[in-house]
C-alpha positions as CSV (number, residue, x, y, z in Angstrom):
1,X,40.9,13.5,80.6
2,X,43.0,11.3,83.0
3,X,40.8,8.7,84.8
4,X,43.9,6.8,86.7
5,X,46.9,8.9,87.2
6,X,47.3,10.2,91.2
7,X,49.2,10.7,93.7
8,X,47.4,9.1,96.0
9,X,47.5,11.9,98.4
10,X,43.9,13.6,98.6
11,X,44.8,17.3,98.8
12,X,47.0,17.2,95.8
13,X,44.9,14.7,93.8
14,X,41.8,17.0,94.2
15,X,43.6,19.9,93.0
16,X,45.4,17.8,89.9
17,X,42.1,16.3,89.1
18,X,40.9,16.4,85.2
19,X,44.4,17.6,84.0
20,X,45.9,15.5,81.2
21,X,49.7,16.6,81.5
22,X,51.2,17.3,84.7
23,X,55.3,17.5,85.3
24,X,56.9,16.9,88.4
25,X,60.4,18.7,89.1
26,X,62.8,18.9,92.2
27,X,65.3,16.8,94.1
28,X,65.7,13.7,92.3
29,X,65.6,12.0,95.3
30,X,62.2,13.2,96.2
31,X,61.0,13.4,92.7
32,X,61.8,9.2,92.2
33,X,60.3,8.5,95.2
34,X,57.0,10.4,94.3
35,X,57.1,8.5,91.0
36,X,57.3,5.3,92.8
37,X,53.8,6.4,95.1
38,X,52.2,7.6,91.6
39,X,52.7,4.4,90.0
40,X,51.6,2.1,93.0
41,X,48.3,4.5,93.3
42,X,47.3,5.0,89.7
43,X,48.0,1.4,88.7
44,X,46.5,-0.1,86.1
45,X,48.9,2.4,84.8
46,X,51.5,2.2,82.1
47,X,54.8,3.3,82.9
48,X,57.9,4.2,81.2
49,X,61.2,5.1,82.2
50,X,64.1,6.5,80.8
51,X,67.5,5.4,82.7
52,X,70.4,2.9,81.9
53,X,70.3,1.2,84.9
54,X,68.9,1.6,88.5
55,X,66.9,3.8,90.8
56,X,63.8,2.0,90.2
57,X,62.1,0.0,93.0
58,X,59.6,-2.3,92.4
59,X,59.7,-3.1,96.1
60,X,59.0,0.6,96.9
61,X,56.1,0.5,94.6
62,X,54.9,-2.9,96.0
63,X,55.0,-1.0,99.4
64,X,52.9,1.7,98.8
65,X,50.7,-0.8,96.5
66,X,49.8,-2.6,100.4
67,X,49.1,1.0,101.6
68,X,46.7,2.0,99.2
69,X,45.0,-1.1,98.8
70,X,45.5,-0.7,94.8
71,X,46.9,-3.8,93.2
72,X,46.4,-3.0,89.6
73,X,49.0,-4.3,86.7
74,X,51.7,-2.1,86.0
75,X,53.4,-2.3,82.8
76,X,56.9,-0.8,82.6
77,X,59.2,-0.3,79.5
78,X,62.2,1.3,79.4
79,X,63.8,3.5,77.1
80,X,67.6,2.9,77.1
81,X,68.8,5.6,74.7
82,X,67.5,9.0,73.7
83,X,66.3,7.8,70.8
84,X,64.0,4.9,71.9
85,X,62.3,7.6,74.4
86,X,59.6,8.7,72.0
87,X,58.8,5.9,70.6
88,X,58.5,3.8,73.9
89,X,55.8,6.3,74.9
90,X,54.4,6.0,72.0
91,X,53.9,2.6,72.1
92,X,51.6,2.8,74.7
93,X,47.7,3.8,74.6
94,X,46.1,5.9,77.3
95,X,48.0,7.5,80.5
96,X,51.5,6.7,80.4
97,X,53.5,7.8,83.6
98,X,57.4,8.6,82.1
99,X,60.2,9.0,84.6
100,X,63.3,10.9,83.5
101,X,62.6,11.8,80.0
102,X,65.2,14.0,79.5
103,X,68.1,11.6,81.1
104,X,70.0,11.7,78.2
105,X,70.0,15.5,77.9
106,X,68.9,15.4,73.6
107,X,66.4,15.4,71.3
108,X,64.1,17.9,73.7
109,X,62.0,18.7,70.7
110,X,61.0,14.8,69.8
111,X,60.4,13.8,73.3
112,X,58.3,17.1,74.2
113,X,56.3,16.2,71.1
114,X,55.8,12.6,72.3
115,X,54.6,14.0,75.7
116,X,51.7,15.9,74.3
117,X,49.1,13.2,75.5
118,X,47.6,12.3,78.8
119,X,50.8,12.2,81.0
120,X,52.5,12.9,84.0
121,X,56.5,13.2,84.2
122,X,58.9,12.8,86.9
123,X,62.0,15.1,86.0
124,X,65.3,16.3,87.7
125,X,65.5,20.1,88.6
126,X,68.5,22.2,87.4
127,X,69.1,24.8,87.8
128,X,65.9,25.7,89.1
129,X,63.8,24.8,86.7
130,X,62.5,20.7,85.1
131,X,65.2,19.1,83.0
132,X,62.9,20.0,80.2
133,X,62.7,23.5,80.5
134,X,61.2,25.8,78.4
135,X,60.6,22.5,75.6
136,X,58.0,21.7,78.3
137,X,56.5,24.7,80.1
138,X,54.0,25.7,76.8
139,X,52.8,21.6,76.7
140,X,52.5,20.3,80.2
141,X,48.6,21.9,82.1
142,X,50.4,22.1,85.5
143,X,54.0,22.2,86.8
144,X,54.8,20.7,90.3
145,X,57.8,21.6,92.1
146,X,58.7,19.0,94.7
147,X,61.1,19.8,97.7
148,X,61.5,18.1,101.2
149,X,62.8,18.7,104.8
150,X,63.0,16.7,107.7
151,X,59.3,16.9,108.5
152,X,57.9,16.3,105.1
153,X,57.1,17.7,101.4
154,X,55.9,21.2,99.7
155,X,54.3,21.1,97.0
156,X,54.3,24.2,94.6
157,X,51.8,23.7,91.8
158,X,52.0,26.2,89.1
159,X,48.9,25.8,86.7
160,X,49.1,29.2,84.7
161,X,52.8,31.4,84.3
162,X,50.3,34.2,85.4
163,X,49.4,33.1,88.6
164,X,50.8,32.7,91.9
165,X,52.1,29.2,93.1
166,X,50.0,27.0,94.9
167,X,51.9,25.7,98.4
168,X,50.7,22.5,100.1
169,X,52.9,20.5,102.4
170,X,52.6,17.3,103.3
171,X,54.0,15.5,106.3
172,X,55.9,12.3,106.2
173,X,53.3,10.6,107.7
174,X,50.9,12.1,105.2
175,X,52.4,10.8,102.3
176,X,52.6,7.2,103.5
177,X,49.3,7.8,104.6
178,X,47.9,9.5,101.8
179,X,45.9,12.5,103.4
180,X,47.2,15.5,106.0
181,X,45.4,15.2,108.7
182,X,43.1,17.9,109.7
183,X,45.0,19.7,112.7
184,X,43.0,21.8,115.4
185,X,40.0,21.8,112.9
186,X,40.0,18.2,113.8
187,X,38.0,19.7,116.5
188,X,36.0,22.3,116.3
């Protein structure tokens, strides 16, 4: 069971809560900069990620690190070609947080397989579905689809192919912030 790994946002936390694999999918965009609030809130965390060059801001993370009050280490490899991606995760014990697995669009059966442990991935949509697509679907516990507009995030957390899809959005402000506020309940 994951002891570490959140968002940092209350009302998605609670509902991710005692799930070992979780997969994020959308935007990249909007997916990365998720990735970058997971790591700052779940630190001490281990942290892998799968790209050539760029994207990754450790002053984005340091950022959110000062809004959540949580300055635990964070220990990043990276993973430069498709096949140091499996074992780069597996170099690590406990919760691993990997961004981009599939970057390098090959080998989907050895790094799904390398994935089956307490983890949560940050992955690119296409074509509607994560970069991983149906390699990952039968491993991960719960699938998040991640999309923004001008006034914040949805989240749409599918936890069983059966069941309908979860929708929780989350303001701007909420996400820095990490909780919605209440609304009119406020006060009542």
């Amino acid at each position: 069971m994951f002891k570490n790994m959140r968002l940092g946002i209350e009302n998605i936390d609670k509902i991710l809560e005692g799930n070992e694999r979780v997969e994020f999918y959308g935007n990249w965009e909007d997916v990365l900069f998720l990735a970058h609030r997971a790591v700052a809130s779940s630190a001490p965390i281990n942290v892998v990620i799968v790209q050539e060059f760029g994207k990754f801001d450790p002053f984005l993370v340091k950022k959110f690190q000062r809004i959540t009050g949580n300055y635990g280490e964070i220990v990043i490899r990276r993973a430069f070609k498709a096949e140091d991606v499996k074992p780069t995760i597996d170099s690590f014990q406990g919760e691993v947080i990997v961004i981009d697995p599939y970057f390098h669009r090959k080998d989907y059966t050895v790094i799904t397989s390398a994935l089956r442990r307490n983890v949560w991935v940050f992955t690119r949509e296409v074509n509607g579905l994560p970069q991983g697509g149906a390699f990952n679907h039968h491993s991960m516990h719960v699938i998040v689809r991640v999309s923004s507009s001008k006034w914040g995030y949805r989240f749409y957390i599918k936890k069983h192919p059966l069941m309908p899809e979860l929708e929780i959005p989350i303001s701007i402000e909420g996400i820095y912030r990490g909780e919605e506020d209440k609304g009119l309940l406020a006060w009542v």
